[in-house]
PAMIKE-820716 format. One record per residue (C-alpha): x, y, z; residue in three letters; chain. Coordinates in nm, 3 decimals, decimal comma. Example, Ala and Ser with C-alpha at 12.3 -4.5 7.8 and 13.67 -1.06 7.14 Angstrom:
BEGIN
<site <1,230 -0,450 0,780> "ala" "A">
<site <1,367 -0,106 0,714> "ser" "A">
***
This chain:
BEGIN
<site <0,000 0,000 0,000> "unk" "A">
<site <0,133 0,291 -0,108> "unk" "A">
<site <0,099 0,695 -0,059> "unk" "A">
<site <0,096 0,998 -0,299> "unk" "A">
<site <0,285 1,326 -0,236> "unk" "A">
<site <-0,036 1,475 -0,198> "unk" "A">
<site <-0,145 1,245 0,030> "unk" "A">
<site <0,194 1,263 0,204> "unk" "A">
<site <0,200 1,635 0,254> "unk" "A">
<site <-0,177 1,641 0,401> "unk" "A">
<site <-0,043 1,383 0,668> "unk" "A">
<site <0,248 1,604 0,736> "unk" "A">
<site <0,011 1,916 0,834> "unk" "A">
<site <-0,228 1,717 0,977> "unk" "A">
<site <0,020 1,541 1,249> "unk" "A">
<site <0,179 1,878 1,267> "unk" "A">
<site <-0,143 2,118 1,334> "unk" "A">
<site <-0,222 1,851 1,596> "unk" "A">
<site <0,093 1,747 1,758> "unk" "A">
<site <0,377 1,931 1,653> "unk" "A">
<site <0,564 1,637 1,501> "unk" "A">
<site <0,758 1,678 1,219> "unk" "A">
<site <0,735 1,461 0,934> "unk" "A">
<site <1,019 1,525 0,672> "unk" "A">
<site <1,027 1,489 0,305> "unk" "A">
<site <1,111 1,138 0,252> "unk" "A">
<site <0,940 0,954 0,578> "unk" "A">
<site <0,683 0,848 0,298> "unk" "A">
<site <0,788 0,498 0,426> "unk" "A">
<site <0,701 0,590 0,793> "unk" "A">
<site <0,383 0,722 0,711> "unk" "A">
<site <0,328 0,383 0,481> "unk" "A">
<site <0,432 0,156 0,763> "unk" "A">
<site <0,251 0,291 1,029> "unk" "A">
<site <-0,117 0,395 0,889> "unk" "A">
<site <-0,134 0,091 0,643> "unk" "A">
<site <-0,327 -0,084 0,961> "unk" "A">
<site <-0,555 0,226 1,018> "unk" "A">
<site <-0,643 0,198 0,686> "unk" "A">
<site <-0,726 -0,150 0,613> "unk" "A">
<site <-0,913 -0,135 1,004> "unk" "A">
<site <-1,088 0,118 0,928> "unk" "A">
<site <-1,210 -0,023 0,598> "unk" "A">
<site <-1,067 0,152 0,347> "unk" "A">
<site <-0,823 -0,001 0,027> "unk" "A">
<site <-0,612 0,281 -0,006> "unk" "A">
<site <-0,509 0,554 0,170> "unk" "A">
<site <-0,643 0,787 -0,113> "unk" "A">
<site <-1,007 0,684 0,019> "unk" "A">
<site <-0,891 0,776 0,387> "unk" "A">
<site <-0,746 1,080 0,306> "unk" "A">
<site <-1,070 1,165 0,130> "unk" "A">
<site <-1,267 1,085 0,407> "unk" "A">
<site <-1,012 1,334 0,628> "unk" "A">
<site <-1,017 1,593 0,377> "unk" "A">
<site <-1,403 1,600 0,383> "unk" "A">
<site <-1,488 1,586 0,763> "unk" "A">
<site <-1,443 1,798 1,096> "unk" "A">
<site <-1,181 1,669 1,316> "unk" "A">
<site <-1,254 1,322 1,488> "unk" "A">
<site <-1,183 0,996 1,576> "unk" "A">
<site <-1,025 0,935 1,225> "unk" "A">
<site <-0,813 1,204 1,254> "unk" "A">
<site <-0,703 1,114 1,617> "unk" "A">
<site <-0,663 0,756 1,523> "unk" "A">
<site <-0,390 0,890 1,250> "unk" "A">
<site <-0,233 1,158 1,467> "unk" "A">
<site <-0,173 0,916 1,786> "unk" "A">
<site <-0,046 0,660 1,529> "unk" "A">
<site <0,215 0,807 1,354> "unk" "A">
<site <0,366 0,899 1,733> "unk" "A">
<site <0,697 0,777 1,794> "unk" "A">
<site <0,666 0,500 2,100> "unk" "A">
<site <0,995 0,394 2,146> "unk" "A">
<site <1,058 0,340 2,559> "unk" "A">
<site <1,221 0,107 2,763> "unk" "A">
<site <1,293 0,078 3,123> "unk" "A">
<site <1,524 0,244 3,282> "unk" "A">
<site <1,640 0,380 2,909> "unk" "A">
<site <2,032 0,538 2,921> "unk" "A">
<site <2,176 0,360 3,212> "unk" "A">
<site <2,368 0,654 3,291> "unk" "A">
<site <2,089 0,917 3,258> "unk" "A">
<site <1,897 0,650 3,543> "unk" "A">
<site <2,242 0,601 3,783> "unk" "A">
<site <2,254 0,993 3,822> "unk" "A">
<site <1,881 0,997 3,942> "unk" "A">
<site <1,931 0,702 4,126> "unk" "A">
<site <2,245 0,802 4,282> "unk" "A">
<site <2,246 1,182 4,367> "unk" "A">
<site <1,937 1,377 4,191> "unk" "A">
<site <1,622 1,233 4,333> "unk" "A">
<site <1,846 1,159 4,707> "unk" "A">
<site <1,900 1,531 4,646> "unk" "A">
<site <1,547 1,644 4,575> "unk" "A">
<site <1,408 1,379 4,846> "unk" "A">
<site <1,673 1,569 5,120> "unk" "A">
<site <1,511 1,887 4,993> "unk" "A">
<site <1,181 1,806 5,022> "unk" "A">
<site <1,260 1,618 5,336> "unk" "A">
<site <1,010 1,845 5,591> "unk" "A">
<site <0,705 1,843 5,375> "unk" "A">
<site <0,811 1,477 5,252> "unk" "A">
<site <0,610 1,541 4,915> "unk" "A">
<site <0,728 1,476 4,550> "unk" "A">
<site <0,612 1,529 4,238> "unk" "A">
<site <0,735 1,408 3,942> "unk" "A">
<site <0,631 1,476 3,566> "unk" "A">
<site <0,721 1,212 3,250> "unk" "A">
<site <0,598 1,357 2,961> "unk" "A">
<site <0,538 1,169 2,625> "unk" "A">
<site <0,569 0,861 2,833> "unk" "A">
<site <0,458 0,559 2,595> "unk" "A">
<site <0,368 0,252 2,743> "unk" "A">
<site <0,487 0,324 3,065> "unk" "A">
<site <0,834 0,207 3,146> "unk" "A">
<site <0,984 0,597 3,206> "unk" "A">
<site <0,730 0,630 3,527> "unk" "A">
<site <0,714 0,304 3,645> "unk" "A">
<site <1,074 0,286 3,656> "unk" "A">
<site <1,106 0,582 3,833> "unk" "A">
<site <0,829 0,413 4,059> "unk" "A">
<site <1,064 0,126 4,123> "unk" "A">
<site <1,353 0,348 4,236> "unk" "A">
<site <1,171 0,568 4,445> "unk" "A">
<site <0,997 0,222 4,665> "unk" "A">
<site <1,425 0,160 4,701> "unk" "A">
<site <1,491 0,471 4,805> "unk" "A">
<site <1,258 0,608 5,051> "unk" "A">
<site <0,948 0,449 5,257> "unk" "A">
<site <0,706 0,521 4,995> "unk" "A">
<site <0,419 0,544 5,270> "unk" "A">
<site <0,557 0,799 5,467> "unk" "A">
<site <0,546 1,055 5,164> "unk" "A">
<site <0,347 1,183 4,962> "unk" "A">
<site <0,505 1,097 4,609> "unk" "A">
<site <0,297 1,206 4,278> "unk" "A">
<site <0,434 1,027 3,942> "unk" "A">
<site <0,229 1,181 3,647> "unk" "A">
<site <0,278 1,027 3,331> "unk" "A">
<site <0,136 1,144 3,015> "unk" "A">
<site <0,095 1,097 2,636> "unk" "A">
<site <-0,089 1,217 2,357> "unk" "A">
<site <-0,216 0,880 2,253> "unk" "A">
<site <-0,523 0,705 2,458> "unk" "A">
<site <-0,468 0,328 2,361> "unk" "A">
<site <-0,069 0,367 2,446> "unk" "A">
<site <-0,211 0,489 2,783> "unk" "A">
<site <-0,431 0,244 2,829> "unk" "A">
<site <-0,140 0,012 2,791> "unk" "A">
<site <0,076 0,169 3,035> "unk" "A">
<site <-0,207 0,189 3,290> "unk" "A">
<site <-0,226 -0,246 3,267> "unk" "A">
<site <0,154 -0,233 3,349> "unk" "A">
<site <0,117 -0,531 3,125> "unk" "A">
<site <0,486 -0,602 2,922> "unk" "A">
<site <0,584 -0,933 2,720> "unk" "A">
<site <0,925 -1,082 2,774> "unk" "A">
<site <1,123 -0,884 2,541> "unk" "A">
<site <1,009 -0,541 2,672> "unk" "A">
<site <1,086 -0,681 3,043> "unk" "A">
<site <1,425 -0,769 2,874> "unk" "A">
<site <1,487 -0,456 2,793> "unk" "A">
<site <1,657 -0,243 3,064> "unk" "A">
<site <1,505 -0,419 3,353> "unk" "A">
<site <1,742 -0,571 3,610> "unk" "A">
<site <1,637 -0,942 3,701> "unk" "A">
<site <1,635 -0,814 4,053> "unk" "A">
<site <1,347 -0,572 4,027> "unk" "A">
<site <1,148 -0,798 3,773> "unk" "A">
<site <1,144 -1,029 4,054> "unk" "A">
<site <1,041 -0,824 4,325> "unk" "A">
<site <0,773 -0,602 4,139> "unk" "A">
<site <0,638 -0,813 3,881> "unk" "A">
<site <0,420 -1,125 3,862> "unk" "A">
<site <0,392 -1,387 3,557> "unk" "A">
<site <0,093 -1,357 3,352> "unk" "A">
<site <-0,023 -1,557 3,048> "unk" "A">
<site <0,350 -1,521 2,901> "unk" "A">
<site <0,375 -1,209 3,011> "unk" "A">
<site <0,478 -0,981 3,300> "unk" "A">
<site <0,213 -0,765 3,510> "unk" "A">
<site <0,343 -0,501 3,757> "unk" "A">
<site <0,225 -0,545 4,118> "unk" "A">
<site <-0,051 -0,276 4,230> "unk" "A">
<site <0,226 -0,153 4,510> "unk" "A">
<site <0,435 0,020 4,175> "unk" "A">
<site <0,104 0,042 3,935> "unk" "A">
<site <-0,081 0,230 4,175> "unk" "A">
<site <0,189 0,504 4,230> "unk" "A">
<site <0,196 0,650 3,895> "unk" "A">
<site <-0,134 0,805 3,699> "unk" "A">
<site <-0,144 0,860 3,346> "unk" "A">
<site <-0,299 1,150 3,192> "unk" "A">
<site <-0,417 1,271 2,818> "unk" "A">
<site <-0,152 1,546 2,744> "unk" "A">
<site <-0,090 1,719 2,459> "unk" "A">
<site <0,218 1,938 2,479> "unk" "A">
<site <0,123 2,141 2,214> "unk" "A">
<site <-0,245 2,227 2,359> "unk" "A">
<site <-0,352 2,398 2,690> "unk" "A">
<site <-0,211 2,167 2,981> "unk" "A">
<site <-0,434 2,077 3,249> "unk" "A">
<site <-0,378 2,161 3,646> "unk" "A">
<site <-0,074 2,001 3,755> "unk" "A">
<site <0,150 2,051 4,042> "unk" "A">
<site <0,491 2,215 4,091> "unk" "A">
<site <0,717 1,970 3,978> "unk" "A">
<site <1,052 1,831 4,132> "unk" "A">
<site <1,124 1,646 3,844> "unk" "A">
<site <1,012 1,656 3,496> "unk" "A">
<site <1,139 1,397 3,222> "unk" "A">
<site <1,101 1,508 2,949> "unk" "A">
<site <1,316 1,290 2,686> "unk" "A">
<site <1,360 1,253 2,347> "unk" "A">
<site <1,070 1,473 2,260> "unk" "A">
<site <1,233 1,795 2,115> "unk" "A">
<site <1,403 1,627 1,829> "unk" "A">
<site <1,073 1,611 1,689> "unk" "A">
<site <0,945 1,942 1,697> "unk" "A">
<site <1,007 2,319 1,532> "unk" "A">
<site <1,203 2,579 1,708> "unk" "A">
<site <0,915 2,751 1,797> "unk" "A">
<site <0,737 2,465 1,984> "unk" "A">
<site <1,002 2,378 2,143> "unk" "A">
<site <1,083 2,707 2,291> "unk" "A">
<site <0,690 2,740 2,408> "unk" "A">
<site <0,735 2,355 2,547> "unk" "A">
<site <1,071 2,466 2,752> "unk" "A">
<site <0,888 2,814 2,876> "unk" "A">
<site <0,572 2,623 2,971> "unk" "A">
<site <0,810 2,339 3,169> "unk" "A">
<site <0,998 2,583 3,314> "unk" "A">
<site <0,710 2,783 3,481> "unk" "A">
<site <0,598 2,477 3,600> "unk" "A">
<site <0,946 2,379 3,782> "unk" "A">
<site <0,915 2,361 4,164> "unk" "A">
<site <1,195 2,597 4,314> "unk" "A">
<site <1,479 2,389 4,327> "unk" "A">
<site <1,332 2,162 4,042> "unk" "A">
<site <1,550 1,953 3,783> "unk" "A">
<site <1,412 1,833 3,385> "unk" "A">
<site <1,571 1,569 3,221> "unk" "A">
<site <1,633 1,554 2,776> "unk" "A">
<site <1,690 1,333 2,597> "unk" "A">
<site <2,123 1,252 2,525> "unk" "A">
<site <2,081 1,426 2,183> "unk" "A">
<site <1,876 1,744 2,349> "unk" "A">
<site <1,937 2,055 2,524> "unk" "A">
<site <1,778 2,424 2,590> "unk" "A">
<site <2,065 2,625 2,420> "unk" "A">
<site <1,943 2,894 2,176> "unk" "A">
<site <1,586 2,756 2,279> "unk" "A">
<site <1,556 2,921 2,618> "unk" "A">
<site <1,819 3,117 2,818> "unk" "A">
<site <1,625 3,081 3,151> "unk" "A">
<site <1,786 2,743 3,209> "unk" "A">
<site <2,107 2,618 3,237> "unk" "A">
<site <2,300 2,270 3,283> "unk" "A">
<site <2,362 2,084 3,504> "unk" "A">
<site <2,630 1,775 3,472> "unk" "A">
<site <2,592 1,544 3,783> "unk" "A">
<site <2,771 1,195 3,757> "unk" "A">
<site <2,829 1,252 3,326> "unk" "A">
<site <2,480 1,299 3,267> "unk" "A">
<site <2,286 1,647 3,191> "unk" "A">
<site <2,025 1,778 3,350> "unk" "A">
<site <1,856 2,139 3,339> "unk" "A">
<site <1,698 2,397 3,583> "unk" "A">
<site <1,611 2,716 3,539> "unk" "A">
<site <1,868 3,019 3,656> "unk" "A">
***
């Protein structure tokens, strides 16, 4: 199944009015491989008849259906060992002494996919501190519903358990299931997913300690991602750290923050 340039360019402003992703000239073969499913589910034989049926209605399901698919969900658990050791290791025992008289914590992972980002946070936070003796808030979020509902089963197979997760914390936090791995309620039930979309008006959330916040500018224009960075750094708790991705940073995007290298990985707070 193949796409036309036209067809091509009105998936490119679509996903980009709606999300901010960028699709280049020449991801023909992404848009191909990742809507040829929406297509034949939603019982069309080309995408020429979808994009007709786009074209010619207001904004719905169909349209959310293509946006949330052509989202990049690419996670694993505890993804960049390094980026993980220096939260393990200093930043979140940092933020934790910090926040050790009101013993509250929030934490934000944004564009979180099916899950791993929060939950692993989860997991390192019940080693860490005596999760019932604080009041710890995990927030993750995504644009897409179904990867949400996902994440919110804490349901992985054996080769997304294999990725990232040490045997020791599969063990304590996980239980078998049908060939499959299910979290335990004890990590599950620390972490809520919301609806977000970055690029739309953000619902109520908290002053964060911590917001991750990875491998989610690469995608966008310089203008989105300067609005993202002001928006996250307004939303910063005094004292408050965000995380990129290894290939991002804030320079010539916004001069309120600078970085921070703890342990050979980067972090950011504002000045």
């Amino acid at each position: 199944m193949t796409i036309s340039g036209g067809e091509f360019n009105y998936i490119r402003g679509l996903v980009r009015d709606h999300s901010a992703l960028l699709l280049e000239p020449g991801k023909e073969y992404l848009v191909e491989s990742r809507l040829s499913s929406v297509v034949q589910q939603e019982g069309f034989s080309s995408f020429q008849g979808m994009v007709e049926s786009l074209r010619s209605a207001p904004f719905g399901e169909l349209h959310r259906k293509v946006i949330e698919a052509m989202a990049n969900n690419e996670t694993l658990f505890f993804r960049d060992a390094r980026a993980f050791a220096m939260l393990k290791n200093t930043l979140i025992p940092k933020l934790l002494a910090a926040r050790s008289r009101e013993r509250s914590l929030n934490v934000w992972c944004a564009a979180c996919s099916s899950g791993q980002e929060p939950y692993s946070i989860a997991m390192m936070l019940r080693e860490l501190v005596p999760v019932a003796s604080w009041n710890l808030r995990i927030v993750g979020s995504d644009l897409s519903r179904d990867i949400l509902d996902r994440a919110r089963a804490g349901r992985y197979s054996q080769l997304e358990v294999n990725r990232g997760l040490p045997a020791h914390l599969l063990v304590k936090y996980f239980e078998r299931d049908r060939g499959g791995w299910t979290l335990r309620p004890i990590v599950r039930d620390m972490v809520e997913f919301r609806q977000i979309n970055l690029i739309a008006p953000w619902p109520r959330l908290p002053p964060m300690d911590l917001v991750l916040l990875r491998n989610v500018l690469i995608y966008v224009d310089p203008d989105t991602k300067k609005s993202i960075l002001r928006r996250v750094g307004r939303l910063l708790a005094p004292g408050g750290h965000m995380l990129l991705g290894a290939a991002e940073t804030t320079t010539n995007a916004d001069a309120a923050f600078e970085s921070v290298t703890i342990d050979g990985a980067t972090c950011f707070r504002v000045k």
